[in-house]
Biopython code that builds the backbone (N, CA, C, O; Angstrom):
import numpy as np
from Bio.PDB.StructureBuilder import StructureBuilder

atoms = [
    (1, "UNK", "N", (89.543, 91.719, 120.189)),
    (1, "UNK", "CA", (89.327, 91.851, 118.749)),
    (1, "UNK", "C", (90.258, 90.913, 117.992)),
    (1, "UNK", "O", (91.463, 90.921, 118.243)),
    (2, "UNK", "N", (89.710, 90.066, 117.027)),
    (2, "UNK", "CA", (90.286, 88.718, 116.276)),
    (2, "UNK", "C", (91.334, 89.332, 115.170)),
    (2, "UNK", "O", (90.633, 89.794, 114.269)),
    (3, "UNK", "N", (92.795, 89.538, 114.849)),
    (3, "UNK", "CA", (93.106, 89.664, 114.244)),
    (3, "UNK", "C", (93.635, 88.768, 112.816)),
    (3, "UNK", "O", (94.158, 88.937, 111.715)),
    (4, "UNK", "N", (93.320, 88.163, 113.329)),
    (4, "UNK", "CA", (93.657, 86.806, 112.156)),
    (4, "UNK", "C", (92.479, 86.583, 111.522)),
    (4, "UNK", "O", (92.872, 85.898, 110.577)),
    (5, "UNK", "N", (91.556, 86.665, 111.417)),
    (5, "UNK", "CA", (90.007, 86.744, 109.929)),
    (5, "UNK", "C", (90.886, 86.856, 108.672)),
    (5, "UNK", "O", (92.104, 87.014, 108.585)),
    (6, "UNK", "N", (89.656, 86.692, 107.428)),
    (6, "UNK", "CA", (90.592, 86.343, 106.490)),
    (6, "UNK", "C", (90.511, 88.041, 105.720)),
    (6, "UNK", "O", (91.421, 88.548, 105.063)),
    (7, "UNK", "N", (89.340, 88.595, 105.991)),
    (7, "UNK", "CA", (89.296, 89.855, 105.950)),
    (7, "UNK", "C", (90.454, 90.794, 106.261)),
    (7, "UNK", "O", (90.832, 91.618, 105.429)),
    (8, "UNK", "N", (91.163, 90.633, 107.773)),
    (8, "UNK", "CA", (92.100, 91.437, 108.225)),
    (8, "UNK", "C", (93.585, 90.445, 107.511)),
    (8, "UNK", "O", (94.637, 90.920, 107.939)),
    (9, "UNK", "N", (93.753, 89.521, 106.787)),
    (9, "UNK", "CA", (94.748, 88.806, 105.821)),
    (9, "UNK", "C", (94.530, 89.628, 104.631)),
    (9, "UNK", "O", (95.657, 90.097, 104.469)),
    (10, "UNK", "N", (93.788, 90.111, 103.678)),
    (10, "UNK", "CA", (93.908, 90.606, 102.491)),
    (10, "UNK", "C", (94.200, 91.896, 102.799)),
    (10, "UNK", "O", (94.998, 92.526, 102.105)),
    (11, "UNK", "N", (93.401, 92.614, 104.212)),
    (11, "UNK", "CA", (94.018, 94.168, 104.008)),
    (11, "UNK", "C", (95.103, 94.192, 104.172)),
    (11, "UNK", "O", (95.679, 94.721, 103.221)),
    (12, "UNK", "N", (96.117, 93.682, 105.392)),
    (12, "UNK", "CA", (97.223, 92.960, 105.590)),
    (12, "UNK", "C", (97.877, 92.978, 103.793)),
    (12, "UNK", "O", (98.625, 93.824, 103.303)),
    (13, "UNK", "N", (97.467, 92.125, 103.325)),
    (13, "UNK", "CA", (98.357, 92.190, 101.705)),
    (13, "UNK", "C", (98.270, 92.650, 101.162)),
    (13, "UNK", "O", (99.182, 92.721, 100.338)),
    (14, "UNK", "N", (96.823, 93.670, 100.963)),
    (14, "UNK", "CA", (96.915, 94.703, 99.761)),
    (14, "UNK", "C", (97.713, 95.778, 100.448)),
    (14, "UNK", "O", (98.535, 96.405, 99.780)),
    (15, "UNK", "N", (97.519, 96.085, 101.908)),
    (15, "UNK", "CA", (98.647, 97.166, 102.243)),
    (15, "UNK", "C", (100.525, 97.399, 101.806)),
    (15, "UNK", "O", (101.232, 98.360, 101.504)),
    (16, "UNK", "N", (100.755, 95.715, 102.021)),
    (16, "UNK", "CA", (101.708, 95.414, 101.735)),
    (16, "UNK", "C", (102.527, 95.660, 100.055)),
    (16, "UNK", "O", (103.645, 96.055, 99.725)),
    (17, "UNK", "N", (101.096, 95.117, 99.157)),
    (17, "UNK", "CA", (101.481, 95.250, 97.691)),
    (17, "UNK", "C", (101.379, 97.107, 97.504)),
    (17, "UNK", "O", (102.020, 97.850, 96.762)),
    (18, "UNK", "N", (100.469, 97.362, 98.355)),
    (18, "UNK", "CA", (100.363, 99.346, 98.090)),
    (18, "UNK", "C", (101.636, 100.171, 98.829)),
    (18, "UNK", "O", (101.975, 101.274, 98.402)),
    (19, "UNK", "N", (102.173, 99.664, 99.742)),
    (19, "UNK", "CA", (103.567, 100.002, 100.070)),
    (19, "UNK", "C", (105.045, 99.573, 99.146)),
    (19, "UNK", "O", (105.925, 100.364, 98.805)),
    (20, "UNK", "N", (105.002, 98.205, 98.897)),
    (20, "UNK", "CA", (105.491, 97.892, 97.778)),
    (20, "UNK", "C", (105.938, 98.730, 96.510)),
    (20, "UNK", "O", (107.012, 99.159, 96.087)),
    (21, "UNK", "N", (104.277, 98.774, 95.995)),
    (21, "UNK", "CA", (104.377, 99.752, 94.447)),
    (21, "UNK", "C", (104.669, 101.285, 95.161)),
    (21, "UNK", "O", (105.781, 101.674, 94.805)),
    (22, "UNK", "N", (104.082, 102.125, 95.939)),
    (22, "UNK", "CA", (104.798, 103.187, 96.280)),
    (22, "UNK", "C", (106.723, 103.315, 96.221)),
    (22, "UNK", "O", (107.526, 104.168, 95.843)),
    (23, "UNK", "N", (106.804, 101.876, 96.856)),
    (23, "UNK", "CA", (108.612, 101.910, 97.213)),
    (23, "UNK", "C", (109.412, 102.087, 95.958)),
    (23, "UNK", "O", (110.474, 102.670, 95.742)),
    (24, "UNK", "N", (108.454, 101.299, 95.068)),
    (24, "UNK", "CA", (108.790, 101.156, 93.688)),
    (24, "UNK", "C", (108.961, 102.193, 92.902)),
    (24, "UNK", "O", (110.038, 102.316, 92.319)),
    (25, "UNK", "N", (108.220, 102.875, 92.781)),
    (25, "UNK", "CA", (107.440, 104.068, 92.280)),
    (25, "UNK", "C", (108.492, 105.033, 92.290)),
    (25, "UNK", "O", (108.821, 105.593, 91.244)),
    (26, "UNK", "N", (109.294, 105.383, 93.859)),
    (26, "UNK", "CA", (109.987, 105.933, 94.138)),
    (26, "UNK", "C", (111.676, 105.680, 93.575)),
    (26, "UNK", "O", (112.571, 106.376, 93.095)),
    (27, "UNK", "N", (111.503, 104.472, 93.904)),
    (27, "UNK", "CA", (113.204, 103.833, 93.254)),
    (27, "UNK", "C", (113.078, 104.076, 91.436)),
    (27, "UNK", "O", (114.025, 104.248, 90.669)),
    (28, "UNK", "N", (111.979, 104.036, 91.176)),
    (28, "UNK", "CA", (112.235, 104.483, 89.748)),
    (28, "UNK", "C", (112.549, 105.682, 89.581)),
    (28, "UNK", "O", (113.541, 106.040, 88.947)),
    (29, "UNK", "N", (111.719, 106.455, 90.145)),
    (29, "UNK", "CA", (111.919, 107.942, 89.608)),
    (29, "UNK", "C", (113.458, 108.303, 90.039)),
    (29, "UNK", "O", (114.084, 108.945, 89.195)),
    (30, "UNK", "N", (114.127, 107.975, 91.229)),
    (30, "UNK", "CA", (115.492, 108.307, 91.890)),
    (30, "UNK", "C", (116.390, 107.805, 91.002)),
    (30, "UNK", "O", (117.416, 108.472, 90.869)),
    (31, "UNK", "N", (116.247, 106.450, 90.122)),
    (31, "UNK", "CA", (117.185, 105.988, 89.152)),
    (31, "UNK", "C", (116.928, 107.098, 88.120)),
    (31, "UNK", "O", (117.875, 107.763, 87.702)),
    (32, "UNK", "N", (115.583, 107.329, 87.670)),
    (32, "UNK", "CA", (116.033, 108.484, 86.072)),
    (32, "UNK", "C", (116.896, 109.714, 86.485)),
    (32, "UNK", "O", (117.731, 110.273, 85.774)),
    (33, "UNK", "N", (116.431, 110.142, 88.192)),
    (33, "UNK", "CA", (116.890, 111.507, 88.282)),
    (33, "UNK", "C", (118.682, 111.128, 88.127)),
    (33, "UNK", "O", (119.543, 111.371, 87.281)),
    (34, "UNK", "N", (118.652, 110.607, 89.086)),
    (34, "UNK", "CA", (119.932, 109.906, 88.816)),
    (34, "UNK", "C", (120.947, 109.874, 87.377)),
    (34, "UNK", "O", (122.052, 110.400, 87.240)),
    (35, "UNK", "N", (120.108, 109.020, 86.320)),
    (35, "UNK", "CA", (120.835, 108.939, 85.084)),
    (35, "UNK", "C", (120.577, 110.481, 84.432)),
    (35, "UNK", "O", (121.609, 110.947, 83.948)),
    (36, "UNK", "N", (119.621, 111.186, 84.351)),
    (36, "UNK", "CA", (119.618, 112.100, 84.258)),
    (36, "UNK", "C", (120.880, 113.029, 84.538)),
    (36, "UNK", "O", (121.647, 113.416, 83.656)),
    (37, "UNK", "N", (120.989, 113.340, 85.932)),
    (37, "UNK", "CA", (122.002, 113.697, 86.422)),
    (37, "UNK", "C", (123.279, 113.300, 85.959)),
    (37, "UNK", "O", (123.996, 114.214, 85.551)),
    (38, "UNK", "N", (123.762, 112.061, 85.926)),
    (38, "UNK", "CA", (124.987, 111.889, 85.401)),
    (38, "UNK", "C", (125.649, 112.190, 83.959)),
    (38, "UNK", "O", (126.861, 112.303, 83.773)),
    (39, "UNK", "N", (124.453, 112.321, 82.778)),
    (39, "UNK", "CA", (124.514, 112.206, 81.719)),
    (39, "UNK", "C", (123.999, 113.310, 81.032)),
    (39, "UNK", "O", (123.357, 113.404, 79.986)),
    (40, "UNK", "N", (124.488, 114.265, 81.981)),
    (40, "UNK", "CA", (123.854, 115.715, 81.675)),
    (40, "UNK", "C", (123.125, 116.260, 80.604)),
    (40, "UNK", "O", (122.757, 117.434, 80.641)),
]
sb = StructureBuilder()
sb.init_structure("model")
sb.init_model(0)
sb.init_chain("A")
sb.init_seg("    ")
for serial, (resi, resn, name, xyz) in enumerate(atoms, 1):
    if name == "N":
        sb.init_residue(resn, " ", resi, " ")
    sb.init_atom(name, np.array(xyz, "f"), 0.0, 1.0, " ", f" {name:<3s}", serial, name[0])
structure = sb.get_structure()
């Protein structure tokens, strides 16, 4: 099975950009809880 198609390249990157914005997603919310937290 061919893994290099250009098909299996975009899922390849949209996975990447959808892991990405999840990581993101997360580091934001941990910074408000965060300032939250400090600034009672």
């Amino acid at each position: 099975m061919p893994t290099n198609t250009e098909l299996h390249k975009k899922k390849r990157k949209k996975n990447y950009i959808m892991l990405a914005m999840i990581f993101g997603w997360i580091a934001l919310i941990w910074i408000i809880t965060i300032i939250k937290t400090t600034n009672g």
